[in-house]
Backbone and ligand atoms as CSV (ligand in chain L), in Angstrom:
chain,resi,resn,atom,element,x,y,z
A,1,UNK,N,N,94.034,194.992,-48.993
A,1,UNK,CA,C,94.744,194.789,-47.726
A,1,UNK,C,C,93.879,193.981,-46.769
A,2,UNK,N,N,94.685,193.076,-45.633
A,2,UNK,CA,C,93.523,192.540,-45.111
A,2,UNK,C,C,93.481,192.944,-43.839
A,3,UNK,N,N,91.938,192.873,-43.438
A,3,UNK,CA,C,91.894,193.877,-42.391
A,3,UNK,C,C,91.161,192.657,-41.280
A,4,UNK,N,N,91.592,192.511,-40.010
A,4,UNK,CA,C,91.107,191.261,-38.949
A,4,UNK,C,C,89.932,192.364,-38.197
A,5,UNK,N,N,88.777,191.514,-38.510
A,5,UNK,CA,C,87.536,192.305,-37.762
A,5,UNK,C,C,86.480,191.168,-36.971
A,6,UNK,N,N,85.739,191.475,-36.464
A,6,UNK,CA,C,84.654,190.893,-35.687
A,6,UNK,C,C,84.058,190.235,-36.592
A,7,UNK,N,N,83.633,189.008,-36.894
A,7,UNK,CA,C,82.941,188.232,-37.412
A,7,UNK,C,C,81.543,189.030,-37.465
A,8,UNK,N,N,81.108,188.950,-38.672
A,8,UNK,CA,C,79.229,189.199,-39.108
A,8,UNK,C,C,78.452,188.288,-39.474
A,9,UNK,N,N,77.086,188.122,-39.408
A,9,UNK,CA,C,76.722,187.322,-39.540
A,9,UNK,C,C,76.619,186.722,-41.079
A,10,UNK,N,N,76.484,187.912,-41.964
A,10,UNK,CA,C,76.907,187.812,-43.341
A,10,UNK,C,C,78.149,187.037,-44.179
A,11,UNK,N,N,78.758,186.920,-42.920
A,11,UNK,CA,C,80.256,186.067,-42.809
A,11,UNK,C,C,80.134,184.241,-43.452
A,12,UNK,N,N,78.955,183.729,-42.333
A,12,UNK,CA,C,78.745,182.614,-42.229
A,12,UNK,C,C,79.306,181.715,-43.010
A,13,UNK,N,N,78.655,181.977,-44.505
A,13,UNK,CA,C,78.758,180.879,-45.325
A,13,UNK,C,C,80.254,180.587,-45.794
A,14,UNK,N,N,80.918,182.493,-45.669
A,14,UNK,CA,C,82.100,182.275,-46.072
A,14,UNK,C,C,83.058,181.360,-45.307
A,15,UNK,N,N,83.027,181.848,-44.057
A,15,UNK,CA,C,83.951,181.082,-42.726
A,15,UNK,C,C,83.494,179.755,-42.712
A,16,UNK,N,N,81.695,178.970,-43.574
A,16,UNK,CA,C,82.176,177.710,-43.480
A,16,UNK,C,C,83.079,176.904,-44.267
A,17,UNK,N,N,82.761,177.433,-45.411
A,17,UNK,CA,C,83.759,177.115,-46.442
A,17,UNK,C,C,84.660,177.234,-46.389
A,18,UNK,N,N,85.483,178.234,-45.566
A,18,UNK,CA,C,87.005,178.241,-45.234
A,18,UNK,C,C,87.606,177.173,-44.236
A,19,UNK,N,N,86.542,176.975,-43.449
A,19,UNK,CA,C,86.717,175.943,-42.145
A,19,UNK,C,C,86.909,174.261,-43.191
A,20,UNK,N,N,85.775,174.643,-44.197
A,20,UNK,CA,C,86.021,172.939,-45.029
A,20,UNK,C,C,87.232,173.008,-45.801
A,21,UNK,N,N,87.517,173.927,-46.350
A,21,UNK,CA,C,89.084,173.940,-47.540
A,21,UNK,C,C,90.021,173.934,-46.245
A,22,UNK,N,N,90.120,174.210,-44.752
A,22,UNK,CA,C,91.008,174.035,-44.363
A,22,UNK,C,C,91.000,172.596,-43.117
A,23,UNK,N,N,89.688,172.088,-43.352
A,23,UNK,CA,C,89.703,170.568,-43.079
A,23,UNK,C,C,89.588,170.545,-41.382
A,24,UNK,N,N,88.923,171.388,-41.190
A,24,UNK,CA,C,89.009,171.943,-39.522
A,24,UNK,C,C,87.397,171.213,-39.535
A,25,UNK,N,N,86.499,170.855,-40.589
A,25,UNK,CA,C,84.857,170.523,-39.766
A,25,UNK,C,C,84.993,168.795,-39.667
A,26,UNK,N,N,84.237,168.589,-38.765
A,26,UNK,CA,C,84.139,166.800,-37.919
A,26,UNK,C,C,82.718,166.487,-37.665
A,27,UNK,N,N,82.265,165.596,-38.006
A,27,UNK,CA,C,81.046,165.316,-38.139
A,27,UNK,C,C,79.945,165.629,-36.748
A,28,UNK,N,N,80.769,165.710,-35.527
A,28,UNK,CA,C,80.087,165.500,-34.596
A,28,UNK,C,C,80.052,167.395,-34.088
A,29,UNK,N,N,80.479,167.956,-35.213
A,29,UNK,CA,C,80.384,169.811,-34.508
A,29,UNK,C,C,80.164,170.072,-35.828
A,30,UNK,N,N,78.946,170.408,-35.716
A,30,UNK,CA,C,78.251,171.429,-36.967
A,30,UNK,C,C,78.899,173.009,-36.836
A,31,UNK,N,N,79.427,172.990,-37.920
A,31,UNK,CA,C,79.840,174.644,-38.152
A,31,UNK,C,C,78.589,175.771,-38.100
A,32,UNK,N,N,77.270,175.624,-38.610
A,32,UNK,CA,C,76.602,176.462,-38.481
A,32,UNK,C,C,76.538,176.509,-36.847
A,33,UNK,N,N,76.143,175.624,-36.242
A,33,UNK,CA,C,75.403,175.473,-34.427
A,33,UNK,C,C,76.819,176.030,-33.985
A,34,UNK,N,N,78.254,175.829,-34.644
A,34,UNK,CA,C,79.207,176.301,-33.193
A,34,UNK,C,C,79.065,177.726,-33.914
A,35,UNK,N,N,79.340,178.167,-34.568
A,35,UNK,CA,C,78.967,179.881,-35.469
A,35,UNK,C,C,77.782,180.590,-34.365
A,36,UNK,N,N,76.518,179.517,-34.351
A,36,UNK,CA,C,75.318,180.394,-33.550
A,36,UNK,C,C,75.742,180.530,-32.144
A,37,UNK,N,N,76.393,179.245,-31.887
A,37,UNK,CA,C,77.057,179.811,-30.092
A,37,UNK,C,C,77.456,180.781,-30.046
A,38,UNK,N,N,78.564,180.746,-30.794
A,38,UNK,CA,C,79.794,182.152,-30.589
A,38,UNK,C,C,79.103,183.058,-30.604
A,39,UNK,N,N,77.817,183.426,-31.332
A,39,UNK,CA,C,77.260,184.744,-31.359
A,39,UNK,C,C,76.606,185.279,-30.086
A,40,UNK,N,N,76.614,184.443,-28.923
A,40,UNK,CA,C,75.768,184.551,-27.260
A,40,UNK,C,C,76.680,184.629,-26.718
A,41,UNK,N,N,78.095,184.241,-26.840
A,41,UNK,CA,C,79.397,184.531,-26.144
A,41,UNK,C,C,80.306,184.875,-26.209
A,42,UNK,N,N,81.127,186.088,-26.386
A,42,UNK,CA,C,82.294,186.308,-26.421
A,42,UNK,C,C,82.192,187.299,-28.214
A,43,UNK,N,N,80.764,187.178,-28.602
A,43,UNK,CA,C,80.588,187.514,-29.803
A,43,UNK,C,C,81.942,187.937,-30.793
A,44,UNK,N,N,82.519,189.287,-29.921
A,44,UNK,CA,C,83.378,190.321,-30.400
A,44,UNK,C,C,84.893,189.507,-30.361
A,45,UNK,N,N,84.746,188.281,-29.720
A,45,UNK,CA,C,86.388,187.406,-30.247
A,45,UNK,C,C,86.394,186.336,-31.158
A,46,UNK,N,N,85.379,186.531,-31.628
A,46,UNK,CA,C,84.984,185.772,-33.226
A,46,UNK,C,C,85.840,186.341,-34.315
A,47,UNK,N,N,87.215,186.251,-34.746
A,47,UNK,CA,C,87.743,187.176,-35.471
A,47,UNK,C,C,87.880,186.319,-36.854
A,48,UNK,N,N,87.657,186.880,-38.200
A,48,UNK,CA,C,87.757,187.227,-38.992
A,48,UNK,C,C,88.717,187.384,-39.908
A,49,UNK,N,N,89.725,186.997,-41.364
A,49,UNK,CA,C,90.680,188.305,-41.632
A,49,UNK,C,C,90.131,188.358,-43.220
A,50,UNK,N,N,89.538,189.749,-43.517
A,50,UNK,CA,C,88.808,190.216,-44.606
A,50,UNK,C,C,89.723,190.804,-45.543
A,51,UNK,N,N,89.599,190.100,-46.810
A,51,UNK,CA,C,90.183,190.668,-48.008
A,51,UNK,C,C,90.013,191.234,-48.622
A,52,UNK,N,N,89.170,192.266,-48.996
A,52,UNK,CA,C,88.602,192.824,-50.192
A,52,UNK,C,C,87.276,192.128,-50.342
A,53,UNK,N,N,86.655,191.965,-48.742
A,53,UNK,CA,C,85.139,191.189,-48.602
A,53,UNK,C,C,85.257,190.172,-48.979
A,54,UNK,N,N,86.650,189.004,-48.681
A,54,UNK,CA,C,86.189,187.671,-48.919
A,54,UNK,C,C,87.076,187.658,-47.368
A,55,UNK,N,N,86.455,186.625,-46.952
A,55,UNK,CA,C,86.517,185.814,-45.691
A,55,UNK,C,C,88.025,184.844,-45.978
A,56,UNK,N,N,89.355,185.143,-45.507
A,56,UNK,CA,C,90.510,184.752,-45.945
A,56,UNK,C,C,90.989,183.994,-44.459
A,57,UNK,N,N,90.629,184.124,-43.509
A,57,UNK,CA,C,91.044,183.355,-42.227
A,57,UNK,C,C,90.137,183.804,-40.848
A,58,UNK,N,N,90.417,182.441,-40.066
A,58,UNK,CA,C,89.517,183.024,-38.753
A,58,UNK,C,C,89.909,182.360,-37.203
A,59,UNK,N,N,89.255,183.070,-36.516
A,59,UNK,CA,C,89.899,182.558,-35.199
A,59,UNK,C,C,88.684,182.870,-33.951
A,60,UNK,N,N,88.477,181.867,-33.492
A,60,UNK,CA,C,87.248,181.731,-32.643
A,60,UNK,C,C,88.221,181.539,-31.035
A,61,UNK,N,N,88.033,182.954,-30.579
A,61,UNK,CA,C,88.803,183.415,-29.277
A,61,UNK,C,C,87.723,183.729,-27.823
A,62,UNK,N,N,88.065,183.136,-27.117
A,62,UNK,CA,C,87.346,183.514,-25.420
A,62,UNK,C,C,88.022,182.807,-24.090
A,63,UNK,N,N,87.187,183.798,-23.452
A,63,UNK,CA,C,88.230,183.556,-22.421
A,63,UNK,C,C,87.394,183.003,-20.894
A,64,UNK,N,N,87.588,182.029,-20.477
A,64,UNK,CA,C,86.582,181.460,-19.222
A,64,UNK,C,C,86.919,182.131,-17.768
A,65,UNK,N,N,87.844,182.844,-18.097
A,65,UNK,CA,C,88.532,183.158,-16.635
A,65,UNK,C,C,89.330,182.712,-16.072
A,66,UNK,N,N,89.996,181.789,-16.747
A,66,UNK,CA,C,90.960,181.076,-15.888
A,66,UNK,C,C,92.218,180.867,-17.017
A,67,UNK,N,N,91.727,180.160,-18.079
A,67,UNK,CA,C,92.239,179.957,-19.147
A,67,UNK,C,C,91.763,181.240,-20.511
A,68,UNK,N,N,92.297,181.250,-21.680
A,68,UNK,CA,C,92.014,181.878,-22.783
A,68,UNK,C,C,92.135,180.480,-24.311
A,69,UNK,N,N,91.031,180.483,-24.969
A,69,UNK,CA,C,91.046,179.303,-26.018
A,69,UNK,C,C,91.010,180.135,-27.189
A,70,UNK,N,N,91.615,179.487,-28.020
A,70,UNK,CA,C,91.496,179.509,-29.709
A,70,UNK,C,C,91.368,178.396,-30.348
A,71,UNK,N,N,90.122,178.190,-31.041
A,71,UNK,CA,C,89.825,177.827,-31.560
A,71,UNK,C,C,89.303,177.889,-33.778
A,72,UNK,N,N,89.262,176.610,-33.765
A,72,UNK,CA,C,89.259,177.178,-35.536
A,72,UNK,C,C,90.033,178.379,-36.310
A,73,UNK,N,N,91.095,177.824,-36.045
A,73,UNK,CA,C,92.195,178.970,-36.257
A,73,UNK,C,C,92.368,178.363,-37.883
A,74,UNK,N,N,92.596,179.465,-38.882
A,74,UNK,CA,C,92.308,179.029,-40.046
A,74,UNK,C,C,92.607,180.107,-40.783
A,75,UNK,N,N,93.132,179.725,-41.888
A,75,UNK,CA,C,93.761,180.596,-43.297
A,75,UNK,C,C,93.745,180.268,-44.143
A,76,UNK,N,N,93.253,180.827,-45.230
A,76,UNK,CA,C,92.554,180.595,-46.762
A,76,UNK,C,C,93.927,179.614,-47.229
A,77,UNK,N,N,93.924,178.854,-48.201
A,77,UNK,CA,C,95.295,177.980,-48.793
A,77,UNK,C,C,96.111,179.240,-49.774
A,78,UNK,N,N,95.458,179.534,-50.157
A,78,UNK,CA,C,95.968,180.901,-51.019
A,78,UNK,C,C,96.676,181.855,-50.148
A,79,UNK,N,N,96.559,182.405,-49.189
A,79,UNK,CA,C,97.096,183.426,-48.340
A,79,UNK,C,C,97.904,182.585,-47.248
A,80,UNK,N,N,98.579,181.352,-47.273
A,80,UNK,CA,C,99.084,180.727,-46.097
A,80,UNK,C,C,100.612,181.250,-46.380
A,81,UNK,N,N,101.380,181.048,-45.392
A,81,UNK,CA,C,102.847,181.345,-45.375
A,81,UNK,C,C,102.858,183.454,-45.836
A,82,UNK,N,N,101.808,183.834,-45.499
A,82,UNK,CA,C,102.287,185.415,-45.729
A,82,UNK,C,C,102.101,185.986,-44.090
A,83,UNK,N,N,101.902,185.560,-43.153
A,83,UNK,CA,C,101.952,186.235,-41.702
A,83,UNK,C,C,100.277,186.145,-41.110
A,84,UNK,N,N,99.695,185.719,-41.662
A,84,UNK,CA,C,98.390,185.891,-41.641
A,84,UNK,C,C,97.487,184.994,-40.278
A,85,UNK,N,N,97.848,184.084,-40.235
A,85,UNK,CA,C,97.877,182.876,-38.989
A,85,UNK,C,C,98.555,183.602,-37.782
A,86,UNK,N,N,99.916,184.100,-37.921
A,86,UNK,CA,C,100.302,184.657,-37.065
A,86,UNK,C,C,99.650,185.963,-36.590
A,87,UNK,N,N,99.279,186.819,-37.424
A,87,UNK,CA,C,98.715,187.975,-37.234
A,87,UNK,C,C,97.428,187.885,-36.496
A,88,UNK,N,N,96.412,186.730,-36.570
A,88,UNK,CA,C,95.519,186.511,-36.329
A,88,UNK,C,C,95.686,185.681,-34.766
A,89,UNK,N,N,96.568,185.182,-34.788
A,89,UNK,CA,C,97.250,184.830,-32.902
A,89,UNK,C,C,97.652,185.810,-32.329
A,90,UNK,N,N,97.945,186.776,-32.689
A,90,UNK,CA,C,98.468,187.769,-32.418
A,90,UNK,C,C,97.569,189.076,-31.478
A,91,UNK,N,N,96.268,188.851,-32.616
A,91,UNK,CA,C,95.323,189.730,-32.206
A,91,UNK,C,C,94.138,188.809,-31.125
A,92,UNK,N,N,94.505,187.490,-30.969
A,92,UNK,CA,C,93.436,186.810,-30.369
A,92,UNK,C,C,94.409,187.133,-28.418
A,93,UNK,N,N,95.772,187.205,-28.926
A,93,UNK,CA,C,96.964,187.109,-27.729
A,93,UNK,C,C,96.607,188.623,-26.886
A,94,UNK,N,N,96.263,189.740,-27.899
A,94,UNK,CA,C,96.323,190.983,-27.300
A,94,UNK,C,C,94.810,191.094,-27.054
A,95,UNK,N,N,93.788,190.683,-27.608
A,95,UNK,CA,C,92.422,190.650,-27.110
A,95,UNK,C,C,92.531,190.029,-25.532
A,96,UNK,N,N,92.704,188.818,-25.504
A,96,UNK,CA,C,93.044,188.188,-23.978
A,96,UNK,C,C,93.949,188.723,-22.833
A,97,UNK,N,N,94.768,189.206,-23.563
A,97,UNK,CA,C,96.043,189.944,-22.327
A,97,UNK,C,C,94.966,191.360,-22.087
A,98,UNK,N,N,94.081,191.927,-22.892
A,98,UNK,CA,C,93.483,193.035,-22.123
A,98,UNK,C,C,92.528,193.135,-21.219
A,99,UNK,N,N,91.874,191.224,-21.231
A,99,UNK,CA,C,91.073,190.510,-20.623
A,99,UNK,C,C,91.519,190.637,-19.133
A,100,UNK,N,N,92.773,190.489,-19.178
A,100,UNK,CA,C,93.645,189.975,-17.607
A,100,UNK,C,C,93.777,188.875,-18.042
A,101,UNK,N,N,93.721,187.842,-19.206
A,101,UNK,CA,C,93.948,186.593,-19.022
A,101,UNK,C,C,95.448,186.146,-19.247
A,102,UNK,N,N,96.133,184.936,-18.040
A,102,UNK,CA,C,97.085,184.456,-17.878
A,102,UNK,C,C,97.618,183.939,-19.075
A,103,UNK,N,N,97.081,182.987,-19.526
A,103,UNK,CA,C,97.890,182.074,-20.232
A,103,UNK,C,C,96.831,181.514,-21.567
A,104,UNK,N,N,96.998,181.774,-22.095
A,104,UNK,CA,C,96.650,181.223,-23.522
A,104,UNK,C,C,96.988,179.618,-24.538
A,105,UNK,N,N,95.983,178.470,-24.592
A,105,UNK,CA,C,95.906,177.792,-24.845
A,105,UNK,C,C,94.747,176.794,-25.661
A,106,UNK,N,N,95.848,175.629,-26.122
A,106,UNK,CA,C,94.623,175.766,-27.668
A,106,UNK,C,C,94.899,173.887,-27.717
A,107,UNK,N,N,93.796,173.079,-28.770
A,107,UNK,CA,C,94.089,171.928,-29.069
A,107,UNK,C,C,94.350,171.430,-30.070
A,108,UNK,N,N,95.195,170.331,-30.250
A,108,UNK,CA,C,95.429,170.466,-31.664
A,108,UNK,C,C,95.235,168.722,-31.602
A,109,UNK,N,N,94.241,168.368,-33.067
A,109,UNK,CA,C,94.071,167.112,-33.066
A,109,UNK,C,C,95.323,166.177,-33.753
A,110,UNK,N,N,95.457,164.949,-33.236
A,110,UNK,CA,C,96.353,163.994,-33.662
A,110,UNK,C,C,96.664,163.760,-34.347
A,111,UNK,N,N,95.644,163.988,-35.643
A,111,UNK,CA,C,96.062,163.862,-37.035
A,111,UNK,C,C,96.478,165.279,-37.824
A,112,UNK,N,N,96.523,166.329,-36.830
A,112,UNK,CA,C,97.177,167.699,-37.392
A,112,UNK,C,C,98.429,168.438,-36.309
A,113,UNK,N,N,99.332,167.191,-36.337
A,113,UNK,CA,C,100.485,167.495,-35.449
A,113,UNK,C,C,101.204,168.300,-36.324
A,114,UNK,N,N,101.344,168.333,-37.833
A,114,UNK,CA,C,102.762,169.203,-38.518
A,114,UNK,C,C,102.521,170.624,-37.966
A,115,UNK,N,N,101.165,171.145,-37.538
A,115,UNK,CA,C,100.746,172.499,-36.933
A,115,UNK,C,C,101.324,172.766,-35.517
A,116,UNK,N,N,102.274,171.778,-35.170
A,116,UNK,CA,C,102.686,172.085,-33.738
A,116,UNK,C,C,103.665,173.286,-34.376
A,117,UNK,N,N,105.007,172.975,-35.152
A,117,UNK,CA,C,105.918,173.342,-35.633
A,117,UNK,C,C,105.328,174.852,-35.947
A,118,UNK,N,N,103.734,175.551,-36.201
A,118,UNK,CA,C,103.928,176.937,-36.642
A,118,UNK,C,C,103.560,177.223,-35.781
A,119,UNK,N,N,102.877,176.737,-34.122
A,119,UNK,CA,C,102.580,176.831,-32.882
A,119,UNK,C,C,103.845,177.496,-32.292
A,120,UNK,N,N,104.952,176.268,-32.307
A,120,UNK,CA,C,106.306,176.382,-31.949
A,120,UNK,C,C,107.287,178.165,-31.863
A,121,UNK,N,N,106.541,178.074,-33.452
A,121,UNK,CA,C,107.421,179.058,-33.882
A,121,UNK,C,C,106.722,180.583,-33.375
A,122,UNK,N,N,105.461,180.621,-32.570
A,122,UNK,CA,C,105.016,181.666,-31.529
A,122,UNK,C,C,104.899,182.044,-30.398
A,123,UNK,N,N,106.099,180.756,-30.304
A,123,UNK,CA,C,106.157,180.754,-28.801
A,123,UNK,C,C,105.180,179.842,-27.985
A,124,UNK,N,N,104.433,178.554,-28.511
A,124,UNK,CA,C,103.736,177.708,-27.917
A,124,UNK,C,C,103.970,177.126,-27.662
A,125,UNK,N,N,104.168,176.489,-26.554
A,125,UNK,CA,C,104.716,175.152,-26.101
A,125,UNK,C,C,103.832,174.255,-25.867
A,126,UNK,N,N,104.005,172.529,-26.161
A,126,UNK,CA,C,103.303,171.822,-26.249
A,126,UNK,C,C,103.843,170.961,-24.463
A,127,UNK,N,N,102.366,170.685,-24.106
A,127,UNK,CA,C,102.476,170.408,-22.457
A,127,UNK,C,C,101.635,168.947,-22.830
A,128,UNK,N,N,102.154,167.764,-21.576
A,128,UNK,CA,C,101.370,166.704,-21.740
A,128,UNK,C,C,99.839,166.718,-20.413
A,129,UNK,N,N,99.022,166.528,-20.719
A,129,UNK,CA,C,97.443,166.319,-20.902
A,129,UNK,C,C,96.853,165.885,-21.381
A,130,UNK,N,N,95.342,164.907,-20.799
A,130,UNK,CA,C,94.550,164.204,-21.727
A,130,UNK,C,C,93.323,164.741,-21.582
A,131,UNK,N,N,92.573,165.374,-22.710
A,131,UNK,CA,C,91.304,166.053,-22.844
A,131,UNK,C,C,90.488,164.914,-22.369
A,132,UNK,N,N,89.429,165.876,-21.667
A,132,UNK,CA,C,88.903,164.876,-21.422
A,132,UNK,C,C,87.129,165.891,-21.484
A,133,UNK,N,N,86.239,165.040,-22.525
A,133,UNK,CA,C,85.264,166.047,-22.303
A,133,UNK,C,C,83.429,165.112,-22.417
A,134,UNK,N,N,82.765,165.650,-22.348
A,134,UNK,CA,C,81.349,165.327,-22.733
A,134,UNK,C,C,80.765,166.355,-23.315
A,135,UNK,N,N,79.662,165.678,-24.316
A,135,UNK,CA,C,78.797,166.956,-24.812
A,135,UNK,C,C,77.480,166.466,-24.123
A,136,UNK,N,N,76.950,168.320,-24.054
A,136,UNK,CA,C,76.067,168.397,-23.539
A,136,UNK,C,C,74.932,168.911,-24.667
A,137,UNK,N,N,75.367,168.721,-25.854
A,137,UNK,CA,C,74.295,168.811,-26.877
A,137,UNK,C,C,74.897,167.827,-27.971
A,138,UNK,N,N,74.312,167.193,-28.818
A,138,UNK,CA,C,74.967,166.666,-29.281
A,138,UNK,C,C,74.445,167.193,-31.059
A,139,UNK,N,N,75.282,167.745,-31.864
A,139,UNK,CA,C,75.135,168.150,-33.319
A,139,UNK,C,C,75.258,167.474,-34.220
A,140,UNK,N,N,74.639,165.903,-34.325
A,140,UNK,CA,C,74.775,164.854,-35.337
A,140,UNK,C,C,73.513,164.663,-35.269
A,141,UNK,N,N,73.308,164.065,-36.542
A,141,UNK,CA,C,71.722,164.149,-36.842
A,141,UNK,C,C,71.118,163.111,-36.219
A,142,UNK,N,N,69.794,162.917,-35.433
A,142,UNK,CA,C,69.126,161.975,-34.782
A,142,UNK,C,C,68.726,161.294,-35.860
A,143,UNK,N,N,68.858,159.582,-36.028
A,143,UNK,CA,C,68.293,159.666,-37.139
A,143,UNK,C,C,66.618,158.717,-36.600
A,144,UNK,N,N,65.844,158.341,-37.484
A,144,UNK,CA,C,64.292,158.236,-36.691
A,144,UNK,C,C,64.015,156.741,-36.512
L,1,COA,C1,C,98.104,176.800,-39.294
L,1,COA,C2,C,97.788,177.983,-40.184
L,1,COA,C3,C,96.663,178.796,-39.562
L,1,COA,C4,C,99.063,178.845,-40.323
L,1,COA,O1,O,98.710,180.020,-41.022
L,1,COA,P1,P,99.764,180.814,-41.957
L,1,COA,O2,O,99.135,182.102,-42.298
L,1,COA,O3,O,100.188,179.945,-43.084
L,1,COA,O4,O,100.998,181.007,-40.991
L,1,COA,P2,P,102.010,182.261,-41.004
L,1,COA,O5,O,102.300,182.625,-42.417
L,1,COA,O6,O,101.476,183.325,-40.129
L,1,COA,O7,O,103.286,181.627,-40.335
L,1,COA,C5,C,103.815,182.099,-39.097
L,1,COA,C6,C,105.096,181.387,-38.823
L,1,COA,O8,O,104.855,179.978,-38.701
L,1,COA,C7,C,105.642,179.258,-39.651
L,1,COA,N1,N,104.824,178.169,-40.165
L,1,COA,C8,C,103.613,178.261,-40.755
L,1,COA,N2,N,103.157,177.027,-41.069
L,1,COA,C9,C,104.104,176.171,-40.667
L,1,COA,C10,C,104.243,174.761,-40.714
L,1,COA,N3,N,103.278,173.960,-41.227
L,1,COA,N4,N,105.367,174.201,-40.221
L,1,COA,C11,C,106.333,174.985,-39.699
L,1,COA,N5,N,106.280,176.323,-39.615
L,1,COA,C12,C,105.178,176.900,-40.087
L,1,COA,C13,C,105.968,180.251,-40.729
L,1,COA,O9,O,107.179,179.912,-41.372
L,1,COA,C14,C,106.109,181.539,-39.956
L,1,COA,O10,O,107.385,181.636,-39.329
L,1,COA,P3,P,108.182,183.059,-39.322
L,1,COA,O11,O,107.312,184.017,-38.568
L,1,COA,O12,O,109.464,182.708,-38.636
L,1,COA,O13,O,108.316,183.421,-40.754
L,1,COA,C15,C,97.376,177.498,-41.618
L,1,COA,O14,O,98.383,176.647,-42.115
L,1,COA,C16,C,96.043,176.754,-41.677
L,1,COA,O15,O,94.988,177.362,-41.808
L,1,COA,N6,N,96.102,175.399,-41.583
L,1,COA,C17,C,94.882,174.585,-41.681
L,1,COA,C18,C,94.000,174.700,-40.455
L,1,COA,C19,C,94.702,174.281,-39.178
L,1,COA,O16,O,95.372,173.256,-39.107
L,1,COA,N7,N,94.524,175.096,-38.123
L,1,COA,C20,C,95.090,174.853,-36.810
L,1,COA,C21,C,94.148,174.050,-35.973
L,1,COA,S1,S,94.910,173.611,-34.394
């Protein structure tokens, strides 16, 4: 049965590999360095969904105070279309609503629009906005 828990650190290797089979890593955000953030913030909305101790989906949840984000939202290819994505919004939705947080919102890149449609179907609505950001570390390799 699968059970949605707090990310461990024992987790790691699994959740990166799930993050690569589900095509969520980009050269310029190292999965290990955003993994070590999450562990200084918000630790306990690092969620998880555990199968029989394999790492089957995940969802990187916090909340700034104003807004609530999800991020690396993700489900094994094997376990997709059984509720599992949803279940895991679900628990990132009721973690935040106990927060006090308003409104819950997430990004979705350009080349992974067919994901609006299972957004859609939870009640997400897609609003127009242009991200707009800088890094203040940068996770690509210096090279010498
Ligand atoms: C997006 C993702 C997390 C969905 O997970 P999932 O476990 O397959 O989704 P669920 O089974 O919980 O589906 C929930 C609902 O969304 C619908 N749905 C799921 N994927 C869909 C899709 N691609 N298009 C339309 N509807 C979809 C399901 O039919 C279901 O509807 P229902 O409740 O009426 O039956 C999964 O496809 C995934 O990991 N994709 C790759 C990573 C990714 O793109 N993440 C999002 C980054 S923004």
């Amino acid at each position: 049965m699968v059970q949605i828990r707090a990310f461990a650190e024992a987790d790691t290797e699994a959740v990166v590999a799930l993050w690569q089979e589900a095509r969520l890593v980009r050269p310029w955000n190292d999965p290990h360095r955003d993994i070590q953030r999450k562990t200084t913030t918000q630790p306990e909305m690092f969620l998880v969904a555990d199968d029989a101790d394999s790492v089957v989906g995940t969802a990187m949840v916090g909340y700034d105070g104003h807004r609530g984000w999800i991020h690396y939202l993700a489900v094994a290819a094997s376990q997709r279309g059984t509720g599992l994505g949803k279940a895991l919004v679900g628990e990132a939705e009721a973690m935040l609503a106990a927060l006090g947080c308003p409104k819950v919102q997430l990004q979705v890149r350009p080349d992974n629009t067919d994901v609006i449609a299972f957004y859609e179907s939870l009640g997400y609505a897609t609003y127009e906005a242009v991200s707009v950001g800088k890094r203040l570390e940068s996770d690509e390799a210096v090279t010498p």
